[in-house]
N, C-alpha and C positions, 0 to 999 in steps of 0.2 A: 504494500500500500504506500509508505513512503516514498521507497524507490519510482513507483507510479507517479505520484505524486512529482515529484525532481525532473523527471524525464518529461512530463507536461509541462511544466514551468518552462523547461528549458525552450521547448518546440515553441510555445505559443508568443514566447515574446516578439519572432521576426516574423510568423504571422497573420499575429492580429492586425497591424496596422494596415496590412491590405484586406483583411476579409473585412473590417468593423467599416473602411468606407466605403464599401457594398450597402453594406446592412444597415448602418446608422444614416447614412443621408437619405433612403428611402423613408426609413424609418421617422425620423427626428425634423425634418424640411418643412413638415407640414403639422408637426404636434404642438398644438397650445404648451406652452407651458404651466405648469402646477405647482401651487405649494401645498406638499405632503402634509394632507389633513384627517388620512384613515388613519382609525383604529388599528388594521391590520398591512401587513405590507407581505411581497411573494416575490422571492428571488426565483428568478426563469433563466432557462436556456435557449436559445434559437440556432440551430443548426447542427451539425454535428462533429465530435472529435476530430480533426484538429480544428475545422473551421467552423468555430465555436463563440458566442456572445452571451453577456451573461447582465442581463437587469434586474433592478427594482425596483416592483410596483407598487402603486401603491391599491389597496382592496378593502372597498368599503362596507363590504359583507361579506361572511363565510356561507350563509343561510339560503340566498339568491341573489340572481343576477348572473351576467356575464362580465368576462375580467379579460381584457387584450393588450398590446402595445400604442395601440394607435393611441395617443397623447398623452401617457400614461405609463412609461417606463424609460429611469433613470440606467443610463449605457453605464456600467463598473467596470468593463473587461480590462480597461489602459489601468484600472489600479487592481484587478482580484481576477487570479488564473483559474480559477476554481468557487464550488459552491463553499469552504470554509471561512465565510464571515459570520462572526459573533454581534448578536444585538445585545441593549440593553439601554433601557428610556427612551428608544428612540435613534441611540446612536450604534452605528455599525465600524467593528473595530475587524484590522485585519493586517496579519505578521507575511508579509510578501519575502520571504528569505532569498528568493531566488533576486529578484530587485532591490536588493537590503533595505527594507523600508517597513515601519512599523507605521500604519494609520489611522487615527477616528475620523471618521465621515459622518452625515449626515446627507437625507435627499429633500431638496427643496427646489420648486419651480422646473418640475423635470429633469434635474440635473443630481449629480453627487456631489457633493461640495466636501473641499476636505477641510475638517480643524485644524486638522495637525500633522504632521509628517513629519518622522524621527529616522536618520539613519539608525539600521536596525538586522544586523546578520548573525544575533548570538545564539538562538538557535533555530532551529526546522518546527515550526510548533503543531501539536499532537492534539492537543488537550489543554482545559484552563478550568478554572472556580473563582467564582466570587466570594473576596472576603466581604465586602461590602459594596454599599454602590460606587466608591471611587476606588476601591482597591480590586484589581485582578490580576492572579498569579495564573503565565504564563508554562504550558511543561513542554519538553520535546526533547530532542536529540541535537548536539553539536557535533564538532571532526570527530573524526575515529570513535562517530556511536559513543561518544560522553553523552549521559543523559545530562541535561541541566532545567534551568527554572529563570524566569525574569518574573518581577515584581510589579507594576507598570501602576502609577497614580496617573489615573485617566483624567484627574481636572485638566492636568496638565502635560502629562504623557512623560511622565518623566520616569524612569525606568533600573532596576536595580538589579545586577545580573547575578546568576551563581552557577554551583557544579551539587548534583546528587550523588552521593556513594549509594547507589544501587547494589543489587546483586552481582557477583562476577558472574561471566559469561562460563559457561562447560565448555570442556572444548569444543569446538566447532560450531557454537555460536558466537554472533558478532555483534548483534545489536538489539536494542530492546525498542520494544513494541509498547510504546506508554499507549493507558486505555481512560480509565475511567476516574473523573477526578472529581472529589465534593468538598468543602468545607465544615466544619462543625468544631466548636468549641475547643478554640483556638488550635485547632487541628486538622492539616489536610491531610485527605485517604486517598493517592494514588495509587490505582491499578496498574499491572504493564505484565508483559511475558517479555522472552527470549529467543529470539527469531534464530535462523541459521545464517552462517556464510553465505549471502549470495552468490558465490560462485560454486558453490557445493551444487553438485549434480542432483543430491536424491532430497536436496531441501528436508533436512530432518525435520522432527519435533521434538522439543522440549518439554517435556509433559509436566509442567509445573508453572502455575499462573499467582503473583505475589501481589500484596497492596502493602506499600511503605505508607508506615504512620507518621506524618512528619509536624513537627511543633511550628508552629507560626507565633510570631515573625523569625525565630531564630534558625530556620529551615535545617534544622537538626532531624535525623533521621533515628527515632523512638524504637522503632522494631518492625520489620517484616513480616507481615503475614504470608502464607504457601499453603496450596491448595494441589493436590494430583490428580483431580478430577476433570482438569480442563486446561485449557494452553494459552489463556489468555484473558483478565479483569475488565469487559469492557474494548470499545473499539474509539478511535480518535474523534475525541466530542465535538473539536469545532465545526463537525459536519452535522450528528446528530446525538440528541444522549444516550447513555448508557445507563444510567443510574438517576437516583432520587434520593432524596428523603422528606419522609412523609411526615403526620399530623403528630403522631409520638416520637419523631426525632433518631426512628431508624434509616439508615443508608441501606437501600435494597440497591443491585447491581445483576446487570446478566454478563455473563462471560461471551468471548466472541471468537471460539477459537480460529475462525478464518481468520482474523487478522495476523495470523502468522501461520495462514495456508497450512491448516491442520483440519481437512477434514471428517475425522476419526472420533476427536473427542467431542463430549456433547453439550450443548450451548445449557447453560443451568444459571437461576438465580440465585444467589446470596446474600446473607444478611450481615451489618455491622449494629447491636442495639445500640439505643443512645444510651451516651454515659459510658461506654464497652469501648475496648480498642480491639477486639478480637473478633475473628471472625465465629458468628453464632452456630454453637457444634452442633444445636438440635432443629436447624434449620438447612435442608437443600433441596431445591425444586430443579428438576431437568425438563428441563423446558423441552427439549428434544423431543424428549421420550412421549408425548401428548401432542407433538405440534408437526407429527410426520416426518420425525427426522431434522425436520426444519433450524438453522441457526438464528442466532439474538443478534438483529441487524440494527438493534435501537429500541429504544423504551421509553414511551412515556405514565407520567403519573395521571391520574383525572380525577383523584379523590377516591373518598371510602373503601380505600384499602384493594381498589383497583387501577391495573396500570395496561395499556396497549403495548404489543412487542409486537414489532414489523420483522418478520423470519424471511431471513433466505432460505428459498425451495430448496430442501436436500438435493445433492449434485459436485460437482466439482467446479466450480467459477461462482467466482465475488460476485459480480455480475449477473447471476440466477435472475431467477424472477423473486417477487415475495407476495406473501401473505400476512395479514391483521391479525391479531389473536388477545382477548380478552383477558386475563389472567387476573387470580385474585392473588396475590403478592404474599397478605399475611400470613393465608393458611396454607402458601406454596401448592394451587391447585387452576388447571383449567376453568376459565370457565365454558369460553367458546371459539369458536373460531369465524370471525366479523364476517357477514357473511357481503364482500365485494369483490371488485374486480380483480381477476393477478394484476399486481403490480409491476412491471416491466420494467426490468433489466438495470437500473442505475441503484446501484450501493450504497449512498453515501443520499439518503434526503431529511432532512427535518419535516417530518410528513405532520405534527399531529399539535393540535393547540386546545389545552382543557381550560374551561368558561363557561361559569354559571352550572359547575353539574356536567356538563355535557362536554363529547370529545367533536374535532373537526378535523376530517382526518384527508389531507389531498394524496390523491392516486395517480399514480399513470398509468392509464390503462392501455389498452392497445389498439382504443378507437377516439372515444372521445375521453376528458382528463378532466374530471369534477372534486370539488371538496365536498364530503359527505359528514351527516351531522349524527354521532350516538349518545342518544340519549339513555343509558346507561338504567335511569329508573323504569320505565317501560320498555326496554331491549329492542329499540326500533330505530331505524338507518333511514335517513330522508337525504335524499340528492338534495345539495344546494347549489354553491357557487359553480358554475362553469369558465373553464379556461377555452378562449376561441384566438384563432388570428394566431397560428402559426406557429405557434410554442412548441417547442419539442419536449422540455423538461421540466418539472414542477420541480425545483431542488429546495425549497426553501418556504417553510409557509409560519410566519410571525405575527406574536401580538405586540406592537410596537406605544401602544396609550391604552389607558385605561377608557 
């Protein structure tokens, strides 16, 4: 996934500037401008790998209506090669490592507009948690697979760097796979496994997936949790989440062993209680074993002790298709499996936004590409919002205002 990751970065810098002035003078020549006044906003894709654009819209209902570009999507591609931007209040932050540049944005009048822009290459970033609303720690990989961490005071973007003593590597692994990361009382829980040498022929597995307890602010590393049930805590959040915590202050987490191309072992939830720095010994849901084999491609929470896990199709490729599945989390049990479209082929989406009770959960289907509404207390799916006008990819669907 990283490595994916790098090798896009690299391709799409020389070009974008020819394909975006295709797409954006058609596109942008004749759009009113807008100052972004939804509720919610929907990062989209228009065309395909490598010739690729990537906007922000803005979307004034999940419930109905139709949602398009035409005067109505901010172009991000010249600052974000991928769907990994993080919101929060409104603002959309994003670590460009390949262009050394750390930046907050904001879309206003059709356009992205940046606050701020910080040279910024200290690491590849994975994963993040909010300590608060102006503090976000940064986690990922720097040279030679050093895990590290940046501190970042988003008033001002101003930025505090370091190094993790993580786990050592076994031989013939090189690099860690940071996964799932939360905050709690005065303590972050990062997940990560242990990838192989990429140049290794038979791409082992490491059969052992760890969350480092580490003390905030002094990012001292408290102790190691290990697990041999799975290959991996979680998959890299600034695409979609992996983890929660809920109304009593537990960290629930699914494990994601694709992210280090282990198809073998089986996607399973876990608990950290609040107050606990351990992982919960009377606590483990496999998620697998109910969900057809299927892996934990991201989890959301929606309240009462229910949370949606978007599974990739049992198979060999990231890339599968997936399915919705209901799960009740506390008592580690199915409940169902959402009854919508297959979701087609991309890995990496923030599908699902919980509001008022209710989940809104965008799909890509294989015809037309709606956000649908579950209403959880009467177990009923109503088509809402419609995606029209050329979109290829829903990667991104946000509550941006209250």
């Amino acid at each position: 996934m990283i490595m994916f990751k790098f090798i896009k970065q690299l391709t799409v810098a020389f070009l974008v500037a020819v394909f975006l002035f295709g797409v954006t003078s058609c596109k942008k020549d004749d759009a009113a401008p807008q100052t972004s006044g939804s509720k919610y906003a929907s990062l989209v894709a228009v065309g395909s790998w490598p010739n690729i654009a990537y906007y922000i819209m803005d979307v004034p209902s999940l419930k109905e209506g139709q949602v398009n570009l035409n005067g109505n999507g901010a172009e991000i591609t010249s600052k974000v090669y991928a769907q990994d931007v993080i919101q929060r209040n409104g603002n959309f932050y994003h670590a460009n490592n390949g262009a050394g540049v750390l930046g907050k944005y904001h879309v206003e009048g059709g356009r992205l507009i940046t606050d701020k822009e910080i040279p910024y290459s200290w690491l590849n970033w994975s994963s993040v948690a909010w300590v608060n609303d102006q503090t976000l720690v940064l986690f990922g990989n720097g040279p030679e697979a050093q895990a590290r961490y940046t501190i970042v005071n988003v008033a001002d973007m101003s930025v505090t760097n370091g190094t993790l003593s993580l786990t050592a590597f076994p031989e013939g692994f090189t690099g860690y796979n940071i996964g799932f990361a939360e905050y709690r009382d005065n303590k972050l829980f990062l997940g990560y496994g242990i990838g192989p040498d990429w140049s290794a022929t038979d791409m082992a597995v490491n059969q052992k997936a760890y969350v480092a307890v580490i003390s905030y602010p002094a990012m001292t590393i408290d102790k190691t949790l290990e697990d041999i049930r799975t290959s991996n805590f979680g998959g890299s959040n600034v695409y979609n989440p992996f983890s929660f915590i809920d109304e009593n202050g537990d960290i629930y987490f699914v494990s994601d062993p694709v992210y280090t191309y282990d198809y073998d072992s089986p996607s399973a939830i876990y608990r950290i209680k609040s107050g606990e720095t351990e992982l919960d010994a009377s606590y483990y849901y496999n998620l697998s074993a109910d969900a057809s084999g299927g892996m934990g491609a991201g989890m959301w929470y929606i309240g009462g002790g229910k949370a949606i896990v978007r599974t990739c199709i049992a198979g060999t490729s990231i890339d599968a298709d997936h399915n919705f599945y209901l799960v009740n989390v506390q008592t580690g049990s199915m409940i169902k499996k959402l009854d919508l479209p297959v979701d087609k082929g991309e890995r990496m989406v923030n599908a699902v936004v919980a509001e008022d009770g209710k989940a809104y959960i965008a799909v890509n289907a294989v015809d037309r590409d709606y956000v649908w509404e579950y209403d959880p207390a009467t177990d009923v799916l109503t088509k809402g919002l419609e995606y029209v006008g050329g979109i290829n990819f829903i990667l991104r669907l946000e509550k941006v205002r209250d």
